[in-house]
C-alpha positions in Angstrom: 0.0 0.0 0.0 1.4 3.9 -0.6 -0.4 6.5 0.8 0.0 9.9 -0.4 0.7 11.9 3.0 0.3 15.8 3.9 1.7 17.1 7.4 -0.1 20.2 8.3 2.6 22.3 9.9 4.8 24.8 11.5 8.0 25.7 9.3 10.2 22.9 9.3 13.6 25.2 9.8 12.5 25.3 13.6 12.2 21.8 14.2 14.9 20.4 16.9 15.3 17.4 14.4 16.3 15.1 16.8 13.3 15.3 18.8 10.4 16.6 17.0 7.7 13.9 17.0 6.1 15.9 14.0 9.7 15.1 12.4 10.2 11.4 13.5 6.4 11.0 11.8 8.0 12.4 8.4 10.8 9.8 8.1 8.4 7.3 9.0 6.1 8.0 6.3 9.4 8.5 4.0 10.9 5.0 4.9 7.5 3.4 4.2 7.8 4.8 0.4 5.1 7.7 0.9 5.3 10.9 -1.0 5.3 13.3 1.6 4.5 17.4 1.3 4.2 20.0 3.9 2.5 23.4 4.3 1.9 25.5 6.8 -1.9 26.6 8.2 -1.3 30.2 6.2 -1.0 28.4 2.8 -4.7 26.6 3.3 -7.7 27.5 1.3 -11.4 26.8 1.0 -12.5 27.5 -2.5 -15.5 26.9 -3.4 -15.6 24.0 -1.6 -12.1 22.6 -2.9 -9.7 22.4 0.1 -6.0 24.0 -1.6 -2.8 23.8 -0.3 0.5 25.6 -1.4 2.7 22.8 -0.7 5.8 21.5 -1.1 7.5 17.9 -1.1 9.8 17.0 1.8 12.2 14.1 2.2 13.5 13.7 5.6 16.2 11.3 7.2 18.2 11.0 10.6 21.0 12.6 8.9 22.5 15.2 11.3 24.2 16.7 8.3 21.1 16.6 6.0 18.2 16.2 7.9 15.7 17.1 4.8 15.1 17.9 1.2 12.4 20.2 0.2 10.8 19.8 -3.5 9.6 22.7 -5.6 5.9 24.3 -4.8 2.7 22.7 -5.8 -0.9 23.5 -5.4 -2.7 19.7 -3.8 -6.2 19.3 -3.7 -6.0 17.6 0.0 -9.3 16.1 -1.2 -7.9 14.3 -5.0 -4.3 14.5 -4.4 -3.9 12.8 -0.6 -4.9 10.0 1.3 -4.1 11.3 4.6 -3.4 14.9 6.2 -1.4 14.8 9.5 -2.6 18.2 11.5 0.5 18.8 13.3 0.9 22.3 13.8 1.7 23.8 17.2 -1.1 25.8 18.9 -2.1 27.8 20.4 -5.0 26.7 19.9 -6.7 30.5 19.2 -9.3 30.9 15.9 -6.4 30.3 13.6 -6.3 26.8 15.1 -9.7 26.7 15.2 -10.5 27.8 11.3 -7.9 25.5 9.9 -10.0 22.4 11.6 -13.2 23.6 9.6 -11.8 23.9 6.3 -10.4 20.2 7.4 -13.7 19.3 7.5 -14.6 19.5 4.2 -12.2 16.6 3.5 -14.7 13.7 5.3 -15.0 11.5 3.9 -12.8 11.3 0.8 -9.0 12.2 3.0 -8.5 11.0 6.8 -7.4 13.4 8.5 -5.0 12.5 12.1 -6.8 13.6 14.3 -10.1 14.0 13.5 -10.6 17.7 13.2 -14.1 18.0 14.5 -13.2 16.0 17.9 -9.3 18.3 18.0 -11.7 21.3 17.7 -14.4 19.7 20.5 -11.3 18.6 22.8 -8.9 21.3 23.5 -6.7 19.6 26.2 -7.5 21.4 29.7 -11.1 21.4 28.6 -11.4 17.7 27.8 -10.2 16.3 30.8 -13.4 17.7 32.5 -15.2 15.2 31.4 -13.4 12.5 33.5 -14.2 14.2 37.0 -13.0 10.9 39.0 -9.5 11.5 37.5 -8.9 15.0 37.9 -7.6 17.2 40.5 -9.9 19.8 42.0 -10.4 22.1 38.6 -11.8 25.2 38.3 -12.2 27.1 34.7 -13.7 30.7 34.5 -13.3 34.2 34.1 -14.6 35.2 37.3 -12.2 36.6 39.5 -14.1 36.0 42.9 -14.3 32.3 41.7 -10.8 32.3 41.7 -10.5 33.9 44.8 -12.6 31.2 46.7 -11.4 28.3 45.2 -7.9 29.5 45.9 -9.2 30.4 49.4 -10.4 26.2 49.8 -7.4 24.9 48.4 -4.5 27.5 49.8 -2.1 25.8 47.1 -2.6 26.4 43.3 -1.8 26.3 40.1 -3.5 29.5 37.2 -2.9 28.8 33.8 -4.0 29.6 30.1 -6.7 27.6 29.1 -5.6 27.4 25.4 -1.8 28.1 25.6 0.8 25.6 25.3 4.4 23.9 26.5 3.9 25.1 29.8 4.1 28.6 29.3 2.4 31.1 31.8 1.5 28.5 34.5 1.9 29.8 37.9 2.5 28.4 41.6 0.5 30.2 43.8 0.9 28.5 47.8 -0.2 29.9 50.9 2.3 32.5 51.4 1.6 34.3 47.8 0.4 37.7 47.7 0.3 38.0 44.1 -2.9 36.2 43.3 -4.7 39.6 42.5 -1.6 40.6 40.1 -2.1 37.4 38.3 -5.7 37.4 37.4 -5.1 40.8 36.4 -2.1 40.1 34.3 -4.1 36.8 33.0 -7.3 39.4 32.2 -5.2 41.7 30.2 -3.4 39.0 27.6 -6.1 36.8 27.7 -10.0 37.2 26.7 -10.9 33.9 27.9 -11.5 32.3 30.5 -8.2 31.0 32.7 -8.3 27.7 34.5 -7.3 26.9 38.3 -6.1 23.5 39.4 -5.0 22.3 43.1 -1.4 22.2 43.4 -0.2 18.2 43.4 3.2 18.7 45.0 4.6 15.6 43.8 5.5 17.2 40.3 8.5 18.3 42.5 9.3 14.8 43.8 7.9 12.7 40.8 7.5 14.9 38.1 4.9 15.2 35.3 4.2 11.8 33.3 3.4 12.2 29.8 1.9 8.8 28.4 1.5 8.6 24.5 -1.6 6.9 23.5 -2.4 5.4 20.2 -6.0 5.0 19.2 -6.6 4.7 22.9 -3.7 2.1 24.3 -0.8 2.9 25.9 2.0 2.7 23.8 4.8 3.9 26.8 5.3 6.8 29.1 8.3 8.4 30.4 9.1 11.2 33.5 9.5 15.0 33.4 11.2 16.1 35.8 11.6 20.3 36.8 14.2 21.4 37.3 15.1 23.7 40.2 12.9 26.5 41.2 10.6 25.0 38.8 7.1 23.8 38.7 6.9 23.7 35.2 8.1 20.1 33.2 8.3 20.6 30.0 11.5 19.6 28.5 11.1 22.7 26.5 11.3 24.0 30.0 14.6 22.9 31.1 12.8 19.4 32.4 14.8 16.3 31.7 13.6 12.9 30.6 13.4 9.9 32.8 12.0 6.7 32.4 9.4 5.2 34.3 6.5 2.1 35.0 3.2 2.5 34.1 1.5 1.8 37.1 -1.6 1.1 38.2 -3.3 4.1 38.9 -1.8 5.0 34.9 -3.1 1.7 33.3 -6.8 2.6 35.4 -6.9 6.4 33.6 -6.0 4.7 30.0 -8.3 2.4 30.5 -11.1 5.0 31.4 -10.3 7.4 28.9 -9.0 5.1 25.8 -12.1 3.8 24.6 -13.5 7.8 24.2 -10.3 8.9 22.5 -10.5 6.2 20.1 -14.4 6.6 19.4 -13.8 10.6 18.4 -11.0 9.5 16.0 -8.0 11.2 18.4 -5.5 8.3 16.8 -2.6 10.1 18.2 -3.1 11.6 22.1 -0.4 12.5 25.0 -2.1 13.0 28.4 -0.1 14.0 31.2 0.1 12.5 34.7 0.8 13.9 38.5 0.3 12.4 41.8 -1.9 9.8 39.8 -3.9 12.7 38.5 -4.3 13.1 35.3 -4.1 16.7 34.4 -4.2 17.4 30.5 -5.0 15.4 27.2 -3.2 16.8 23.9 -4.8 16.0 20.8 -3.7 19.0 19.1 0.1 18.3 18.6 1.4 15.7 21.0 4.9 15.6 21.3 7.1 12.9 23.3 8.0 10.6 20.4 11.7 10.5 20.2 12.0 10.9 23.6 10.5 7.3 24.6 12.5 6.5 21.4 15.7 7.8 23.1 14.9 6.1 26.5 13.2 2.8 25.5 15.2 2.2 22.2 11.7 2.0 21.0 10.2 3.1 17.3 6.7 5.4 18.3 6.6 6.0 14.7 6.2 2.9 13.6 3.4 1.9 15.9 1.8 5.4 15.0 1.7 4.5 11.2 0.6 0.9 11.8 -2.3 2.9 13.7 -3.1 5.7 11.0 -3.1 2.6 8.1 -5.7 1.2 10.0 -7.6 4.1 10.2 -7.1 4.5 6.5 -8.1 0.7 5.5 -11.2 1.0 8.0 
């Protein structure tokens, strides 16, 4: 079987090559013998009803000297020209996010689209994990800033963040000893329009870290640690968090069990949801990253299992 592939994307001259999940999914698709082309969510179109894209061909290896090839500029028809559109660009996940997954529509059912476009746009990742209220730490999403103020005044400890931001960015410790919880919500109300979510603080991202588990069509295909570093709540490797393996243990398996059979009914092939304190906090379906890095720790192949998975969806 060849598909005929098209990653939906951020420019590939900022990829860290070595990591990028978006990346190790392009040398996949390239070893399997799939033409491959990437654009970016600027060079989409609708036209009357005709979904364009100003695209160009890519071939990609683990080459640290020549990690790709880019081919001359084309105009596909993502509904006649490909078989399946990876939507891999980084959010935030704002109305430009949110436009590119309606145009995507138009595709069903001719091109399958990874993930499903409708269910990205329906599951933003802090919002989505309010619909498992067993596994989730006390949550709290609104604009209201006396809301904030009494839920921080039940819990003493917690974390503010974006609601549709990314990578950890912006997310704030506030303990018992803060006096800056008044700033915040001001500083949150003047870069930010919506509303701002509120968790209570698991302190064993300090002593634990943050788990991300990857998740294909539903199943747990390996997690690994992030660990902060010092002064640091924040995880992200993007961060200054390192990478550490780890068990799946049971209170893991029990929230991929819960929420597998979900993920895989909305068509979210490809998911990342993060664990703390056997909490689970988030559930990316818009760009999940963490590929290369259980690659790195597990001698493992993501990739691979991720392309068995979209061929399936494909052949379904």
């Amino acid at each position: 079987m060849t598909l005929r592939v098209a990653v939906q994307m951020d420019p590939v001259e900022g990829f860290e090559h070595d990591v990028d999940s978006t990346f190790a999914l392009i040398v996949e698709a390239r070893k399997r013998g799939y033409p491959v082309y990437y654009y970016m969510p600027s060079e989409l179109s609708l036209l009357d009803g005709r979904v364009l894209a100003r695209a160009r061909s890519i071939d990609a290896r683990m080459d640290k000297n020549n990690y790709y090839t880019i081919g001359e500029e084309v105009i596909l028809d993502l509904r006649q020209d490909v078989d399946i559109v990876l939507m891999r660009q980084e959010p935030p996940f704002d109305m430009d996010y949110v436009t590119a997954t309606h145009i995507l529509d138009h595709l069903y059912p001719k091109t399958l689209v990874i993930n499903d476009p409708f269910e990205v746009r329906n599951a933003p990742e802090k919002l989505l994990v309010t619909h498992f209220r067993s596994l989730i730490p006390p949550t709290l999403i609104t604009a209201d800033r006396e809301a904030i103020k009494e839920f921080y005044a039940q819990y003493g400890d917690i974390i503010l963040k974006p609601l549709y931001d990314y990578g950890g960015s912006l997310v704030f410790h506030v303990d018992r000893d803060s006096d800056n919880l008044s700033s915040l919500i001001d500083m949150f109300r003047r870069f930010y329009k919506e509303a701002i979510i509120a968790q209570k603080y698991i302190p064993e991202v300090k002593t634990e870290g943050d788990k991300r588990i990857i998740l294909i069509d539903g199943k747990p295909a390996g997690g690994f640690l992030r660990v902060p570093g010092a002064q640091e709540v924040r995880a992200g490797l993007y961060l200054g968090g390192r990478a550490e393996k780890c068990e799946l243990n049971e209170k893991d398996l029990h929230i991929c069990e819960t929420i597998g059979p979900e993920l895989a009914k909305r068509g979210l092939v490809f998911t990342g949801i993060d664990v703390i304190g056997g909490y689970l906090t988030e559930i990316n379906v818009t760009c999940p990253s963490g590929v290369q890095d259980l690659n790195m720790l597990y001698g493992d192949c993501v990739e691979a299992k991720l392309w068995d998975a979209f061929e399936k969806r494909y052949q379904q």
